[in-house]
N, C-alpha and C positions, 0 to 999 in steps of 0.2 A: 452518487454513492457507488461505491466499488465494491463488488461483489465477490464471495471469495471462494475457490475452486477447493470444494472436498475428495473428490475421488481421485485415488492414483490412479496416474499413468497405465495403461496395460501393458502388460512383458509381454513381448511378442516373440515366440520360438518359430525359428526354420522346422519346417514341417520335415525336412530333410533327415532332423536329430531326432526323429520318434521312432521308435521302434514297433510294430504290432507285433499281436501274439505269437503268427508264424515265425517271423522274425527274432522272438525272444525267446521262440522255444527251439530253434535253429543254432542259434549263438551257443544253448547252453547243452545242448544234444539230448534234449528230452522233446517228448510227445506233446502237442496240444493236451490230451489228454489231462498228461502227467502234471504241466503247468494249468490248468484249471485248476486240479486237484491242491497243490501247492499254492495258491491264492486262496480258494475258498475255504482250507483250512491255517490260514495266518503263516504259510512257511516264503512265501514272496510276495514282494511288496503288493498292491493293490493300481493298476495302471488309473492312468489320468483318462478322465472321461470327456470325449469333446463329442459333442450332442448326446441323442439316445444309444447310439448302437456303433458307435468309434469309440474303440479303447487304443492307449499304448501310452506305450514308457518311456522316459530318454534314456539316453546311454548312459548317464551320472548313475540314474535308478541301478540298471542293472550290475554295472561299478562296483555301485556300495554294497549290495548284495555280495555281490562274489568274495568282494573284498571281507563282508563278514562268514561267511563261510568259512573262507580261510585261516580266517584267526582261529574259529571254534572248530576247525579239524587239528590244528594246531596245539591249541587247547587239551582238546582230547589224546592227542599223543604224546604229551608231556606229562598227563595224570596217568596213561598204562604204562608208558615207561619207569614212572613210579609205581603204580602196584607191581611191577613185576621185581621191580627190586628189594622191594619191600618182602615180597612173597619167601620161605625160611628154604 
């Protein structure tokens, strides 16, 4: 009888692509501090947790982050460029 394999495969990432927190609060020029603050209130992503007390990110995480940021600064400056024209 042939048995049948349920579990995927594990993705295995180079430990090399994680980033930790100094490291991602480095890249983006803010504080430890600043970047706790920014996760524990939902403003960046939530890092991947490997055991109890190793956190971090890959690069894609921080990417897409940025990458939305910049739309909604973006965003934002296309709506005051409209109220200002708007303005009599």
């Amino acid at each position: 009888m042939a048995t049948v394999e349920t579990e995927k495969p594990l993705k295995l990432v180079d430990v090399s692509l994680l980033l930790d927190a100094e490291e991602v609060a480095q890249k983006l020029s803010i504080s430890l501090g600043t970047l706790e603050t920014m996760i524990r209130t939902g403003r960046f992503p939530r890092p991947l947790r490997i055991g109890k007390r190793i956190r971090r990110w890959t690069h894609q995480q921080i990417a897409d982050w940025v990458a939305k940021m910049e739309d909604q600064a973006r965003q934002e400056d296309r709506l005051e460029r409209r109220r200002r024209r708007a303005r009599p």
